[in-house]
C-alpha positions in Angstrom: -9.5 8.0 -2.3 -7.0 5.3 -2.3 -4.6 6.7 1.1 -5.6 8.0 3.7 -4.2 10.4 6.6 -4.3 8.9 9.9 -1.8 12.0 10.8 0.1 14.3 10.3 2.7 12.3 8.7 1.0 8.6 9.0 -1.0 7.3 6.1 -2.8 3.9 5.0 -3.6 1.9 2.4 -5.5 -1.2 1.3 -3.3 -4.2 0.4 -5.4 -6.8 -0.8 -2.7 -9.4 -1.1 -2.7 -9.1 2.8 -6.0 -8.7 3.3 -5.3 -6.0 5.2 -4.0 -2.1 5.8 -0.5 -1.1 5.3 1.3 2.0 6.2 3.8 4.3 5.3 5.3 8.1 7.0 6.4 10.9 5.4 9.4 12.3 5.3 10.6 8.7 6.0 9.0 8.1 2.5 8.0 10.6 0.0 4.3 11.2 -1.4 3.7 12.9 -4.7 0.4 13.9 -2.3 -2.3 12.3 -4.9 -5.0 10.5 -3.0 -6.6 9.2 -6.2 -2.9 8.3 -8.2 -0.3 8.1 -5.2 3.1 7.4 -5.9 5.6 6.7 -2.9 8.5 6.1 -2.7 11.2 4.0 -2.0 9.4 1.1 -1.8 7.3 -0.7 1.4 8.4 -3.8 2.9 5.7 -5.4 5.7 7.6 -7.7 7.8 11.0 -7.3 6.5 12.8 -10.1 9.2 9.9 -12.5 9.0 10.1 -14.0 5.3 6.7 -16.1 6.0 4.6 -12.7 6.3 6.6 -10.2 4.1 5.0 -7.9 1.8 7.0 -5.9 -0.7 5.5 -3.5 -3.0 6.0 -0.2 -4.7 3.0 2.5 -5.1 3.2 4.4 -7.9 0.4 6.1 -10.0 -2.6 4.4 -8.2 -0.8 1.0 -9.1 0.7 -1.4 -6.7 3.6 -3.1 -8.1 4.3 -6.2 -5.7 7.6 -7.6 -5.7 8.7 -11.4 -6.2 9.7 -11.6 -2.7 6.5 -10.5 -1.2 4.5 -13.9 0.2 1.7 -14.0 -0.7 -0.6 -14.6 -4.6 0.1 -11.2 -5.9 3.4 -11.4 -5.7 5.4 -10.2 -9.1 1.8 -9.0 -10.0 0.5 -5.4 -10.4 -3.1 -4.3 -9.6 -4.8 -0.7 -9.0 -4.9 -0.1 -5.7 -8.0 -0.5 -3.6 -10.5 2.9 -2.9 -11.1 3.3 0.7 -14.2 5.2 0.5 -16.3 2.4 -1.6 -14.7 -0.5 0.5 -15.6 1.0 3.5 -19.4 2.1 2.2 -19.7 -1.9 1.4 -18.6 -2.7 4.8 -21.4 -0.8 6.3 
């Protein structure tokens, strides 16, 4: 499972080039509804005003496509995204 539903309309993701969870809503974004090859879309910007912190990236397939403008050492790179289940079984 690489999203998962905090909600509703709330779900969460790994971003390792944050070390930490992101976010996104639906209907605010859209979700092809995968939890093993998500696509969203429009793209998800972290910290839009703040450029020392932002995070820019697209989901789409089970990939995360960072943008050039994201801050951190993924940026312009794409990686699959994390599995929830297996990161939080090696955190117990």
């Amino acid at each position: 499972m690489l999203i998962k539903c905090l909600d509703n309309d709330k779900y969460l993701f790994y971003c390792p080039g944050c070390n930490c969870y992101h976010w996104f809503t639906v209907p605010k974004w859209t979700w092809n509804g995968n939890f093993e090859k998500p696509t969203v879309s429009p793209s998800i910007i972290t910290s839009p005003h703040d450029p020392r912190v932002k995070c820019h990236l697209q989901i789409i397939c089970g990939e995360l496509k960072y943008f050039t403008d994201s801050r951190h050492y993924l940026s312009g790179i794409s990686i699959s995204m994390v599995d929830l289940e297996e990161m939080e079984e090696k955190l117990k």
